[in-house]
Legacy VTK file of the C-alpha trace (Angstrom):
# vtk DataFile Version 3.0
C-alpha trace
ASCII
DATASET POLYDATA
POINTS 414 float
96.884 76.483 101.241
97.605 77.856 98.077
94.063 78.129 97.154
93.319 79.887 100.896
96.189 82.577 100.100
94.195 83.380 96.364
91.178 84.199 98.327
92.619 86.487 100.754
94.861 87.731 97.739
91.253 88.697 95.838
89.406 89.799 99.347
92.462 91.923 100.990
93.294 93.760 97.256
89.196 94.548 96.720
89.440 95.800 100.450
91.621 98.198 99.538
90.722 99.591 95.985
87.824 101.856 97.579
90.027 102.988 100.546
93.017 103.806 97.881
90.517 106.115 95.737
89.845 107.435 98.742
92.860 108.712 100.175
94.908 109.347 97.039
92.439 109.585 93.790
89.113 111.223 95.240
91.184 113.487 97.103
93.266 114.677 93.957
89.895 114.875 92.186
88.416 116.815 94.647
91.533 119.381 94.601
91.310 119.741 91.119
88.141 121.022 91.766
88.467 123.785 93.604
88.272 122.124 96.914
90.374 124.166 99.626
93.397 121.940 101.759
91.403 122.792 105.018
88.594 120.725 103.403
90.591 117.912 101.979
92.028 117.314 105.325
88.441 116.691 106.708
88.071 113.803 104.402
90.924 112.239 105.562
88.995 111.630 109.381
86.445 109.110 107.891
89.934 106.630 107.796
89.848 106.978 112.123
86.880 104.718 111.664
89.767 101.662 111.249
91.380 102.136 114.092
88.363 101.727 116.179
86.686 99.096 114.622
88.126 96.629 117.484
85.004 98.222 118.882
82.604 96.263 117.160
84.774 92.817 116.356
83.253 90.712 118.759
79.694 90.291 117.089
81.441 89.349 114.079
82.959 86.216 116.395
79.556 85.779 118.014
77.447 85.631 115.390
77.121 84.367 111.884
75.559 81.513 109.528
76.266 77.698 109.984
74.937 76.870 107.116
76.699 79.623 104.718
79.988 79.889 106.958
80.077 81.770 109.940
82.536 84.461 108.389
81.837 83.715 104.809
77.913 85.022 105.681
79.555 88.511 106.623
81.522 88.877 103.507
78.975 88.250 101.316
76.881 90.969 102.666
79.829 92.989 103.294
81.588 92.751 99.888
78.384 92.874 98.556
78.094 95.974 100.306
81.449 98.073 99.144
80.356 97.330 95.798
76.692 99.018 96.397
78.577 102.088 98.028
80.607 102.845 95.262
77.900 102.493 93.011
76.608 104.833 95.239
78.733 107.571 93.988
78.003 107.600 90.236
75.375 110.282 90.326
77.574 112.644 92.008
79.537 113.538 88.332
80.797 117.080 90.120
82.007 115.775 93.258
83.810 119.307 94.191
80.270 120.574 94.395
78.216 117.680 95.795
80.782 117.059 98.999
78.339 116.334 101.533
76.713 113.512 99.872
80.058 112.396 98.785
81.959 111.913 101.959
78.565 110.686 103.576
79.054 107.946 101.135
82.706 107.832 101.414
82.310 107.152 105.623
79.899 104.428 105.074
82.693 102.500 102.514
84.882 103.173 104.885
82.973 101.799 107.558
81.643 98.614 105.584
85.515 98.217 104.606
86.980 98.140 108.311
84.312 95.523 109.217
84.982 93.424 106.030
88.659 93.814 107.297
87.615 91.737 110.317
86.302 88.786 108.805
89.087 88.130 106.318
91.563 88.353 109.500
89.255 85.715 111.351
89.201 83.829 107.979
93.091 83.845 107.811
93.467 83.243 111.927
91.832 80.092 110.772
92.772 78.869 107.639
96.623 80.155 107.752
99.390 77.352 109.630
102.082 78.823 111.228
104.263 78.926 108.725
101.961 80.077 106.176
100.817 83.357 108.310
103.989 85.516 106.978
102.596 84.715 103.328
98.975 85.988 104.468
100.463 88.856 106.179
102.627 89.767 103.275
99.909 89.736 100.528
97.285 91.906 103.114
100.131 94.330 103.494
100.869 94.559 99.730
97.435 94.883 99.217
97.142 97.989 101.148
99.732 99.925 98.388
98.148 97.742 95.152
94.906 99.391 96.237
96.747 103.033 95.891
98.234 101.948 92.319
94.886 100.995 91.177
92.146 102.784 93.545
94.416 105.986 93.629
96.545 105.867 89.888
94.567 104.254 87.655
90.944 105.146 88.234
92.413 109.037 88.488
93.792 108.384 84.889
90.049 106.375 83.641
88.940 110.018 85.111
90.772 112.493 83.194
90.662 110.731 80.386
86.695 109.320 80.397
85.136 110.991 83.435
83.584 110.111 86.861
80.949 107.530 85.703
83.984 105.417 83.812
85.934 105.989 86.954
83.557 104.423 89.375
82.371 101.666 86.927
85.752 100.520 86.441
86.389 100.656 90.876
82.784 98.943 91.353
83.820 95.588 88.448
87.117 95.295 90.210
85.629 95.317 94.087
83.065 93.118 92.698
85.201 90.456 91.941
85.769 89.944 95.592
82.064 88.958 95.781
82.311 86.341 93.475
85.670 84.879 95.248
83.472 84.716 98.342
80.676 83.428 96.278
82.933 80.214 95.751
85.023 80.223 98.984
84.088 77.011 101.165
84.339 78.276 105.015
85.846 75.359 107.493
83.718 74.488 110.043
84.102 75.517 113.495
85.823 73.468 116.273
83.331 74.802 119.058
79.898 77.001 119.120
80.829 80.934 119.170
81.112 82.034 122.530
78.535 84.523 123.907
78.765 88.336 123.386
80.092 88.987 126.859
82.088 86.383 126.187
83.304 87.692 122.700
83.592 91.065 123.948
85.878 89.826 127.302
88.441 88.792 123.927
89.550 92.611 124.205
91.122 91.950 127.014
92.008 88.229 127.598
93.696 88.045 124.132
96.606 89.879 126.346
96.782 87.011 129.046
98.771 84.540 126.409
102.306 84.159 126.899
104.335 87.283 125.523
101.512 89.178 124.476
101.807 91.968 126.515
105.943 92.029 125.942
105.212 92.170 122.048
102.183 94.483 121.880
103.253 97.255 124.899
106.975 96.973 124.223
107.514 96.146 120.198
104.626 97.602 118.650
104.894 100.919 119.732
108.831 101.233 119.853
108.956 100.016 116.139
105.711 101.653 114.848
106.353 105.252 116.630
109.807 105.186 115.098
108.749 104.669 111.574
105.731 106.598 111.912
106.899 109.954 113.397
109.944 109.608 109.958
107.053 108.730 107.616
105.043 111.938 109.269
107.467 114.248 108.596
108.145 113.545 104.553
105.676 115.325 103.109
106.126 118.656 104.907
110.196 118.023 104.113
109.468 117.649 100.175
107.072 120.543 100.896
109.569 122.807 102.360
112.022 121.322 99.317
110.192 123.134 96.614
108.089 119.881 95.442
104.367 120.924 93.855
101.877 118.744 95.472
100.847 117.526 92.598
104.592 115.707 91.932
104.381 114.623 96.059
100.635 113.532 95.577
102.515 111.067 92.665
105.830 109.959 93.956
104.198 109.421 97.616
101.064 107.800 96.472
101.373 106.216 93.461
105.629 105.947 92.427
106.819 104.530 96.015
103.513 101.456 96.284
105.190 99.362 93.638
108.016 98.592 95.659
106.157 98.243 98.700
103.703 95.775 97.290
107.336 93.442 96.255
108.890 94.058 99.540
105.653 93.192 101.351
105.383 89.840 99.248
108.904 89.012 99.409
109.021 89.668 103.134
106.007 87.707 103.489
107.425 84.993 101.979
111.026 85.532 103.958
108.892 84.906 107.248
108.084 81.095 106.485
111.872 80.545 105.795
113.898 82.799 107.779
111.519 83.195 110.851
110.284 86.353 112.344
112.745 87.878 114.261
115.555 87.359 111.160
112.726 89.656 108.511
112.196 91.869 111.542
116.226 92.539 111.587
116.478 92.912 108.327
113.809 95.398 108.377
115.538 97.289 110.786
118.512 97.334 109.168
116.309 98.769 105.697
114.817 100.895 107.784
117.841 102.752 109.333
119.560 102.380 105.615
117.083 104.427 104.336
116.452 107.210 106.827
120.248 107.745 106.546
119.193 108.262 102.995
116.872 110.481 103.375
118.789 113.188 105.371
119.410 115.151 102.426
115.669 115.463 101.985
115.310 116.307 105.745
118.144 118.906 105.415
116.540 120.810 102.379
117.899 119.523 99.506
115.808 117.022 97.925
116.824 115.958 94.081
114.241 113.967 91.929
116.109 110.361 91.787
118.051 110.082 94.969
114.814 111.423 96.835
112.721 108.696 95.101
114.752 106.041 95.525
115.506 106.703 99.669
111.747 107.257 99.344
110.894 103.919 97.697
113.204 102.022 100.070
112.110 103.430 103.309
108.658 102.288 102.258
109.632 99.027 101.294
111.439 98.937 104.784
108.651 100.352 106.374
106.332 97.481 104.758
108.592 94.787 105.668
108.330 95.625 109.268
104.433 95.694 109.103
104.385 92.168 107.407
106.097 90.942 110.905
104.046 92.846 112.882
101.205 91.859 111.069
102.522 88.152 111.419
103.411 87.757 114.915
99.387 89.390 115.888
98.219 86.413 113.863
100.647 84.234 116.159
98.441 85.431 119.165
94.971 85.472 117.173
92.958 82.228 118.770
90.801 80.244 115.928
87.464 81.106 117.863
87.987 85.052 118.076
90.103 85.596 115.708
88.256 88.893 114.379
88.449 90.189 117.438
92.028 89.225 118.719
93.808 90.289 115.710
91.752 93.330 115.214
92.383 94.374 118.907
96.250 93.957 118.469
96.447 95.390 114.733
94.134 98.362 115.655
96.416 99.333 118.865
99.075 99.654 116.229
96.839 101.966 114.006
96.767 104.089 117.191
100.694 104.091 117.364
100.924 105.605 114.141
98.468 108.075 114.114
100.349 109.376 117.658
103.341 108.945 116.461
102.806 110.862 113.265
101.653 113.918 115.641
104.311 113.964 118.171
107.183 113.892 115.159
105.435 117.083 113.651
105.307 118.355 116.952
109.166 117.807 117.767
110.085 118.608 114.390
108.980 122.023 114.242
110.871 122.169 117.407
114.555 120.801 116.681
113.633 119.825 113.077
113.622 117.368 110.748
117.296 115.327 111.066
116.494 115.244 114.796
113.457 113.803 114.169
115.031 110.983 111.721
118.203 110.032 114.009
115.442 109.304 117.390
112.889 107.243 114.673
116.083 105.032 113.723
116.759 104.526 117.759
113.503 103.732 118.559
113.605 101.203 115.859
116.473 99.996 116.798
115.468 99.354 120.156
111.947 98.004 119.200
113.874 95.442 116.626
116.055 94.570 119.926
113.176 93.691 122.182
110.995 91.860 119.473
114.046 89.611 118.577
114.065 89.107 122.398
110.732 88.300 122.389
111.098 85.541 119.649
113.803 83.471 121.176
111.306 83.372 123.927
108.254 82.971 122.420
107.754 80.853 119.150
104.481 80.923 117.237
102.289 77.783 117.732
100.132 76.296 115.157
96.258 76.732 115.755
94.164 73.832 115.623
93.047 72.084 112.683
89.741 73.666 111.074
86.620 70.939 110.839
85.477 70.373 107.399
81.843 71.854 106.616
79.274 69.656 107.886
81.106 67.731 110.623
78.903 67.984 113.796
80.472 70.878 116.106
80.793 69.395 120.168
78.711 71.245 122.292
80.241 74.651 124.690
81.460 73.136 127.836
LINES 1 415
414 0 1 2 3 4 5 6 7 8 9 10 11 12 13 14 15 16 17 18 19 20 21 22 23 24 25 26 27 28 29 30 31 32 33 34 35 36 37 38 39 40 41 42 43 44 45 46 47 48 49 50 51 52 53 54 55 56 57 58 59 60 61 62 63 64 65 66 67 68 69 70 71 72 73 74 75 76 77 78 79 80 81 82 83 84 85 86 87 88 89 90 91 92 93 94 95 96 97 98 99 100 101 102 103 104 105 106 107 108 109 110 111 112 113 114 115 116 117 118 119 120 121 122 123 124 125 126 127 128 129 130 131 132 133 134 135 136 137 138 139 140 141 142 143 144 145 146 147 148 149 150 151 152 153 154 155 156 157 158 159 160 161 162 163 164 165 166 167 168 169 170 171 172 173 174 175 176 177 178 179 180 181 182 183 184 185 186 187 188 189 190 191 192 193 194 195 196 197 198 199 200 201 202 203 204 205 206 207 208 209 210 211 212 213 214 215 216 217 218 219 220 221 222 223 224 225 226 227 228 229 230 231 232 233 234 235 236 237 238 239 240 241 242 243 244 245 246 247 248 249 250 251 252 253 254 255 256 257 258 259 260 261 262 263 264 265 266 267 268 269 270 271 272 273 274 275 276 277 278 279 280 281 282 283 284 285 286 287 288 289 290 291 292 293 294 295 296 297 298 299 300 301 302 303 304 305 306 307 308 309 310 311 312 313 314 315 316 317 318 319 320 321 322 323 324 325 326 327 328 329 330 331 332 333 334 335 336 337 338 339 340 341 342 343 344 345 346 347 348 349 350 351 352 353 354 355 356 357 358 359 360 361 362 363 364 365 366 367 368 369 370 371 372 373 374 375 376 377 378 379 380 381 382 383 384 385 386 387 388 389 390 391 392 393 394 395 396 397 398 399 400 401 402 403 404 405 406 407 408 409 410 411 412 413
């Protein structure tokens, strides 16, 4: 197990590096460039191609190598892949002035990045027990913010201080160590053929059918994730309207706040195994509401450098806590055989939480402002933290069937 959780360590972080120069470090590059906000913003709508990658899961269930590893076939091409589209990027040395190449390029990582996403989740699904899932769940949620530290911090410094073709160098040799972890990773076999596309694709749906499912993906999901998202939504405008430059919000936001989120992601990942879902999920809450509280100053105007960076840094570590469980309990309801497409489905109907969330709180905000905005996030928390510890006296997580060893002989589809 402890070998399984390196490789998804290596494979999640790589993931991640790309989408973290992305979002933070090309975008800060770009800026210093000349690049206008309106512009900037654009760039952020190649990351809508995660939420929808659910669409195409179900052909990386139904099809893949039995010799190489079903999933192991798609991350070699795949990581193979992110490391090619970086590379991609080094003649483009005045990215300000080259944009159209440069967020062509920047749509296909993004793309190839999403679908990798899928077959490390089906990998996990499958090589994860049940106790071992809040460990998995931790370190892909950790990796998420590690990617901004290094994708988004330190390639940005490698670029002021070297240039773009250090910059990109440096991204491409850390990505491509997640090729060479796949290189060595040994794929179980699988316990049945892979079910036909219709098949695969009629996962979408029948993924909801299992005990619970609907209770913890209609009811929890959105409670918890439109309460933290619609408070996350509304920080940056609130340190705006503060006095904060952008380019001190760009750091604290992106950069300062990840290293506490990568701990609290681990450490809740780890609390999962030991104190059980609903007991990280409470605590999470509890963080969660802690934190807001702290944050009213912020929300009311008045937002000093420490105590807004440290209510900052803890409602992210809350915030990441509560993902981890989230992130945990999908896997509960992932099935071995379609796991990329179970867990994507559930994850990616979070995604679309968020991203709604994050609108209406702007939208209500501008309306009765910011505090108003912060006291509903911590009810709807509340209430979603209610329901999902409901849900787990109810429904306990069962442990998937052993994986076959490579090579066994796989029983025929009944």
């Amino acid at each position: 197990m402890r070998s399984h959780l390196g490789t998804l360590t290596a494979l999640y972080v790589t993931q991640y590096l790309g989408i973290g120069f992305i979002t933070v470090g090309l975008t800060a590059i770009l800026r210093d460039g000349g690049t206008s906000l309106d512009t900037l913003a654009l760039l952020q709508f190649v990351g809508l191609i995660w939420p929808i990658k659910f669409l195409w899961a179900p052909l990386l269930d139904r099809y893949g190598s039995r010799r190489r590893g079903h999933y192991r076939s798609w991350l070699l091409v795949l990581q193979g892949g992110l490391v090619l589209a970086l590379l991609a990027l080094l003649p483009y040395t005045r990215p300000a002035g080259q944009l159209g190449p440069v967020v062509a390029i920047c749509a296909a990582y993004v793309l190839l990045s999403a679908t990798q996403d899928i077959a490390v989740d089906a990998v996990a699904v499958r090589v994860l027990s049940a106790r071992a899932r809040g460990a998995g769940n931790g370190i892909q949620v950790a990796a998420s913010y590690l990617g901004n530290l290094l994708g988004g911090g330190a390639c940005v410094v490698v670029y002021d201080r070297y240039g773009w073709v250090p910059a990109i160098l440096l991204l491409a040799g850390l990505t491509a160590v997640g090729l060479l972890v796949v290189w060595r990773f040994r794929e179980p076999g699988r316990t049945a053929r892979p079910a036909g596309a219709g098949q695969a694709y009629r996962a979408l749906l029948t993924v909801f059918g299992q005990p619970g499912c609907r209770w913890w993906t209609f009811g929890v999901v959105p409670l918890v994730y439109t309460g933290a998202g619609a408070a996350y939504a509304v920080l940056s405008p609130a340190l705006v309207d503060a006095g904060w430059s952008l380019e001190r919000i760009g750091v604290v936001t992106g950069i300062v706040t990840s290293a506490p989120a990568v701990v609290a992601g681990l450490v809740a990942g780890a609390s999962v195994g030991r104190f059980g879902r609903a007991g990280v999920l409470v605590a999470a809450g509890v963080a969660l509401a802690a934190s807001t509280a702290l944050l009213l100053p912020l929300l009311t105007g008045r937002a000093p450098l420490a105590p807004t960076v440290l209510a900052l840094s803890g409602f992210m570590a809350a915030y990441t806590a509560a993902n981890v469980v989230l992130y945990t309990v999908n896997m509960d309801y992932s099935r071995p055989d379609t796991g990329g497409t179970d867990f994507t489905v559930l994850s990616s109907f979070g995604m679309i939480c968020s991203f709604a969330a994050a609108s209406v709180g702007l939208v209500v905000a501008e309306r009765v402002g910011y505090p108003a905005v912060a006291v509903g996030s911590v009810v709807l928390v509340a209430a979603g933290v209610a329901v999902g510890v409901a849900h787990q006296r109810r429904h306990r997580p069962s442990a998937p069937p052993l994986p076959r060893p490579t090579g066994e002989p796989v029983p025929a589809a009944s």
